[in-house]
N, C-alpha and C positions, 0 to 999 in steps of 0.2 A: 575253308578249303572246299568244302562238299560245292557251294556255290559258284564259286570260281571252276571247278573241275566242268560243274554243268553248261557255264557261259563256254569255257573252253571248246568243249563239244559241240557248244549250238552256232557256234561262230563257223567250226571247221566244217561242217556238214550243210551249213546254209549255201555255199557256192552251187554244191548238187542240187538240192533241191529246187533253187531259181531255175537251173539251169532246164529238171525235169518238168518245170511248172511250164517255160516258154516252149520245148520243144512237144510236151505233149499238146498244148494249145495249138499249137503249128500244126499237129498231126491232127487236129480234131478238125482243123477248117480244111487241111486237103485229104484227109480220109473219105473213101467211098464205099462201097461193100465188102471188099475184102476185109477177111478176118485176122487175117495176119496185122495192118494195120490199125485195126480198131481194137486190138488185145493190147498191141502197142500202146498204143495211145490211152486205155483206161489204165494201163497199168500206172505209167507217168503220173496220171493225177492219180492217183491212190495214194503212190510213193511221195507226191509233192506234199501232199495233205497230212501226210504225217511228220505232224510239227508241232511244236507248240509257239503261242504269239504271248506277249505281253500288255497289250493294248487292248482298251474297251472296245468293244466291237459299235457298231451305230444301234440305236433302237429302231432306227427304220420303221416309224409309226408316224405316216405324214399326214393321213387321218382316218376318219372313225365315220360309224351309219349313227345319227344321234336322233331320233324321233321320226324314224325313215329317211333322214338327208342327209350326204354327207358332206362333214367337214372338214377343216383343215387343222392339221395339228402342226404345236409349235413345240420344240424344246426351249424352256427359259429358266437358266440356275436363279433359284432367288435368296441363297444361302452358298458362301463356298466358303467350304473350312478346309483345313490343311489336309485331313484327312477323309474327309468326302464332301459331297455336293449335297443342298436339299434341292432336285431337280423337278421342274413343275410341264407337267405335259398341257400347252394353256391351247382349248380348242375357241376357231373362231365360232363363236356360235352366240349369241344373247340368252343361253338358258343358263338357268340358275341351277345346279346341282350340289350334292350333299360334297365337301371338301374329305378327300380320305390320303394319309398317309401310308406309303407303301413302304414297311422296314425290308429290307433285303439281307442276305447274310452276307457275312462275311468269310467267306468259308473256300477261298482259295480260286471263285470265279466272281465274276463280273456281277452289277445290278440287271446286267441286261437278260442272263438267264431267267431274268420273270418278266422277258417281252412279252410275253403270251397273257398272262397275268395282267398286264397294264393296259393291254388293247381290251380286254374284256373288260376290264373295272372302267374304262375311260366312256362304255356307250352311256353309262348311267351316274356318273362320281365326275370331281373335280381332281384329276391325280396327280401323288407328289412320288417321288419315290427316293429312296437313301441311294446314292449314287459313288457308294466308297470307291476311293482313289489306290491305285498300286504304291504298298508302303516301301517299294522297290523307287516310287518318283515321288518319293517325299522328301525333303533335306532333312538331314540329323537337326538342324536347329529348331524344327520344329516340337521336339523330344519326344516324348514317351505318349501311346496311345492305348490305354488296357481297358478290361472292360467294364469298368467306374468311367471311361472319359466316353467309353462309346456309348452309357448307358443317357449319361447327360448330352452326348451328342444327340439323340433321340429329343429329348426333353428340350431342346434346345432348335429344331427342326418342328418339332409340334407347336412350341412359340409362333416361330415364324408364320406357321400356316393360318394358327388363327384361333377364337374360339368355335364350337362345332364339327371339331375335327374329329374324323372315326380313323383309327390306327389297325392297319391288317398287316399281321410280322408272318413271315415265313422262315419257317424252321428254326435256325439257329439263331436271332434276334429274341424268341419268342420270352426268354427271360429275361434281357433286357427290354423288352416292351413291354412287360409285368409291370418290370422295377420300376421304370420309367412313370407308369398311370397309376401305381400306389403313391411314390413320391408325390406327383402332382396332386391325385387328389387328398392327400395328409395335407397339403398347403392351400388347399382351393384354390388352385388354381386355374384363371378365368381359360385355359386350352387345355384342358384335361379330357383326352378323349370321351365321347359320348356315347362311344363304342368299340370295345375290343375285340379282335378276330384274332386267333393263334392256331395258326394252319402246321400240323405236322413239326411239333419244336419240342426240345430235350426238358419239358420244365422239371419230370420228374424221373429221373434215367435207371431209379434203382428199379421199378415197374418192368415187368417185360423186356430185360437188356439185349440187346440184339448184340452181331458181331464188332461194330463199331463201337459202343459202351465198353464192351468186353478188353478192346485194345486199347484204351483208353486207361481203363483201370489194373490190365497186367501189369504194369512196371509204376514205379515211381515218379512221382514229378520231377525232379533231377536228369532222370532216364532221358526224356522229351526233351531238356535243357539240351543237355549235353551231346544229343546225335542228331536234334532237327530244325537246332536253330543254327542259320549263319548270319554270316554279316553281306551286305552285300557289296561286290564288286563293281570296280571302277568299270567305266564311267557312268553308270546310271547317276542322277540326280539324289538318289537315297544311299550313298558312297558311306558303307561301316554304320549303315542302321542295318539294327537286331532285324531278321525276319525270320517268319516262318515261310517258306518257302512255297508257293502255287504248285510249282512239279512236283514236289512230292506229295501234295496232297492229291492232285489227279493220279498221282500212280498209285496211293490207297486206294483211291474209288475205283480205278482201272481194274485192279490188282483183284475186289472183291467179286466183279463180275467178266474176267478174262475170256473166259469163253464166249463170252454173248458178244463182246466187242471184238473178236477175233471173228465170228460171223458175221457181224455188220459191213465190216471193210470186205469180208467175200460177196457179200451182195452187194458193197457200191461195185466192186469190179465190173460182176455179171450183169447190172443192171446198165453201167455205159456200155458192156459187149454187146450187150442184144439191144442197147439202143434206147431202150427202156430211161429216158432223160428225167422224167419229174419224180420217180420212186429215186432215182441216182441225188438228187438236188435235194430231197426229205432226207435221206442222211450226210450228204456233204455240210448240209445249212446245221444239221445237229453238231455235227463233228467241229465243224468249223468254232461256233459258240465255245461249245464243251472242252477246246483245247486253246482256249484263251486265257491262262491263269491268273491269279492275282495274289503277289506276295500278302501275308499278313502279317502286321507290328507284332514283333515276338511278344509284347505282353498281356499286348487279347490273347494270342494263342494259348499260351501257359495259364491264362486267369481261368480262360472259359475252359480249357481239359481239366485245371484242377476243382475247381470251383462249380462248376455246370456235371462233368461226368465223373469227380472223382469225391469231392466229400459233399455235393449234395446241396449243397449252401440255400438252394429257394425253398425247397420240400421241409427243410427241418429247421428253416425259421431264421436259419442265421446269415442272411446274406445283407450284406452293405454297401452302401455306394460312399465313397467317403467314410466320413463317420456319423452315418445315417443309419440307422436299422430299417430292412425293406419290411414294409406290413402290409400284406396284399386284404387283411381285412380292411382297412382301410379306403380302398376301393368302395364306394356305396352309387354313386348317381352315374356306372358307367355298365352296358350292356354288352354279356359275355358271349362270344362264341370260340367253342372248339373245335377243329376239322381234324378227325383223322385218315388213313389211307389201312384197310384191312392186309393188304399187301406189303406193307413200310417194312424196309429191311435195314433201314438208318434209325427211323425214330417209330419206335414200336407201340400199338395198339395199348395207352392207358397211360404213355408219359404226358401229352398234352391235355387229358381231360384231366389227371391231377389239378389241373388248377382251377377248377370250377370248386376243389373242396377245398383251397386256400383262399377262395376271395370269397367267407364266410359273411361278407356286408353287403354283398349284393344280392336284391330279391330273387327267390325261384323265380318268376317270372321273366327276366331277363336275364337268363342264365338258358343256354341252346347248348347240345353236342349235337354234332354230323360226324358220324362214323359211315364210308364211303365203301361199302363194297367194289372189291374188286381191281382196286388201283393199288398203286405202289408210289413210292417218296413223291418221284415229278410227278405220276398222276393226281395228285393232290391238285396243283397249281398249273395245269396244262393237262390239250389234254380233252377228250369230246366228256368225259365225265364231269373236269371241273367247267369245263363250260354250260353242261346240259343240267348238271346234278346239287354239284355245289355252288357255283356261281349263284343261284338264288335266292340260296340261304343267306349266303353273304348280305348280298344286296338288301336281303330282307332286316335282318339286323340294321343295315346300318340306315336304310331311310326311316323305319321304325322307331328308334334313336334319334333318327334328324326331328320326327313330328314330336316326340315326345319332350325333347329339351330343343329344341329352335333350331334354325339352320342360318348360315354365314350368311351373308347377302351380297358382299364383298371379296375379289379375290386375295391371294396374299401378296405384298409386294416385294420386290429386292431388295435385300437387305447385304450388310456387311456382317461378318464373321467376328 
């Protein structure tokens, strides 16, 4: 009902909006200096822009400065599963670079909130990225996807890409991309990352809980069954599969920093009124992204709130994929980094280096934290810090790792699902 109630509304309210999108457009091409029309006319698009979309936005990364030249980038799936893509950003170029997979979360937006992210790792890496699909345009026969299928989806994407491969997870991934390079290397397995990056992720949430943990663990697991998941409504392609719902998780994230986002939309106003276009265009191109939801399979949602924020399952040893036991000592011939954000009001200052003292079989020596003064969640992963600051930590692990166990020589190629 909740979902249906929301489709209802977004169906009855879409006519106005097209409607404030064309005629504000209209008023921007014959506006002149008067102010009465250019008040009009920002207002429009403010009003239009307050929407939400469904749909992956583009990556708009057509290319890159690669050794001072630039090149041309291509998008090529070389993996397509029901429930997401392994997506290969394949640049023309003859240089040979270290192959890194990029985990994304799945956390109610798009792969493409780490546009930023990908164009940076892309001047120096071979990049892939996890490119999850809306569980809102998946058919029910595909079934159930929780987070044992996402964990192997991961393991299963590293396949693809190859031996050599360095795995860099952001945020909510960050324990299944544990799971995922303890699993492999218990099996020696010949694409067992060569090196691990876990930028700002819940591995250990009893550490420093912030507001997000906290609501997580109020109420019971049932609690979360019962009031946030629905089924989705006709006609979407995922017609009566479980979701967790994208709007409501933007209205959590909304909801924590109201004020700030109630200020942003008064400064896209101001800043079309005075004319002011490219500060207008830094927060429409956010806003835009940021209000693109993406349902999730209700039983990642409920696995990873119970399992990741409420009993703990990687910290205190008992977490399983299947009926595997995850042993992150296990881990030996793969190089760690952890990144946090001093700032992080999602995933707070000591959950991610927890896991530098659960993968007890890898050397000190290849074992790194970055603790980032000054930034917050996004500035981890975007962002003049992570580009000036962390970006080269990064890079430094993972080509260090490339010299120390070899590098691919070979790109990966398309494969079937």
């Amino acid at each position: 009902m909740l979902y249906r109630a929301y489709q209802s509304s977004m169906d009855s309210t879409s006519p106005m909006r097209l409607a404030a999108q064309y005629l504000g457009s209209a008023l921007w091409q014959a506006q002149d200096e008067r102010t009465a029309t250019r008040r009009m006319a920002a207002f429009l698009d403010v009003f239009s822009r307050m929407r939400l979309t469904h749909s992956r936005p583009a990556y708009g990364i057509t290319q890159v400065r690669v050794d001072g030249q630039e090149v041309a980038v291509y998008e090529e799936p070389v993996l397509v599963a029901p429930f997401g893509t392994l997506l290969h950003f394949r640049k023309q170029s003859p240089a040979v670079q270290p192959p890194v997979l990029l985990a994304a979360p799945l956390s109610g937006h798009f792969a493409t909130l780490l546009r930023e992210t990908v164009r940076t790792l892309l001047r120096d890496h071979d990049v892939y990225i996890t490119d999850w699909h809306n569980a809102r345009d998946v058919p029910l026969w595909h079934g159930g996807f929780g987070l044992d299928d996402y964990t192997r989806q991961i393991i299963q994407f590293l396949e693809a890409v190859g031996p050599g491969v360095s795995l860099v997870a952001v945020c909510q991934p960050c324990v299944a991309a544990l799971a995922a390079t303890a699993l492999m290397a218990e099996d020696d397995h010949p694409a067992t990352p060569i090196s691990l990056t876990l930028m700002a992720g819940p591995v250990d949430c009893r550490v420093n809980p912030t507001a997000v943990n906290k609501l997580a663990t109020d109420r019971p697991i049932e609690w979360f069954r019962r009031n946030l998941i629905s089924r989705v409504p006709w006609p979407h392609a995922g017609t009566m599969r479980r979701v967790y719902p994208g709007f409501l998780q933007l209205t959590a994230f909304m909801s924590m920093n109201a004020p700030r986002h109630k200020k942003q939309f008064e400064l896209l106003y101001q800043h079309l009124v005075d004319g002011e276009l490219q500060q207008a265009d830094t927060i429409r191109n956010f806003y835009d992204e940021y209000f693109a939801v993406n349902d999730l399979p209700a039983e990642f949602y409920l696995e990873t709130v119970e399992r990741v924020f409420q009993t703990y399952d990687l910290p205190r040893g008992v977490l399983t994929v299947g009926d595997r036991k995850v042993n992150p000592a296990a881990i030996r011939r793969t190089a760690l980094l952890t990144v946090e954000g001093e700032r992080d009001d999602i995933c707070a200052v000591g959950q991610t280096v927890a896991a530098q003292d659960l993968c007890t079989g890898i050397r000190p020596y290849l074992k790194t934290h970055h603790l980032q003064a000054g930034v917050g969640h996004y500035g981890v992963f975007s962002g003049s810090r992570w580009n000036q600051q962390i970006y080269p930590r990064v890079r430094e692990i993972i080509h260090n790792a490339t010299e120390l166990y070899g590098a691919r020589t070979t790109p990966a190629r398309a494969v079937s699902a």
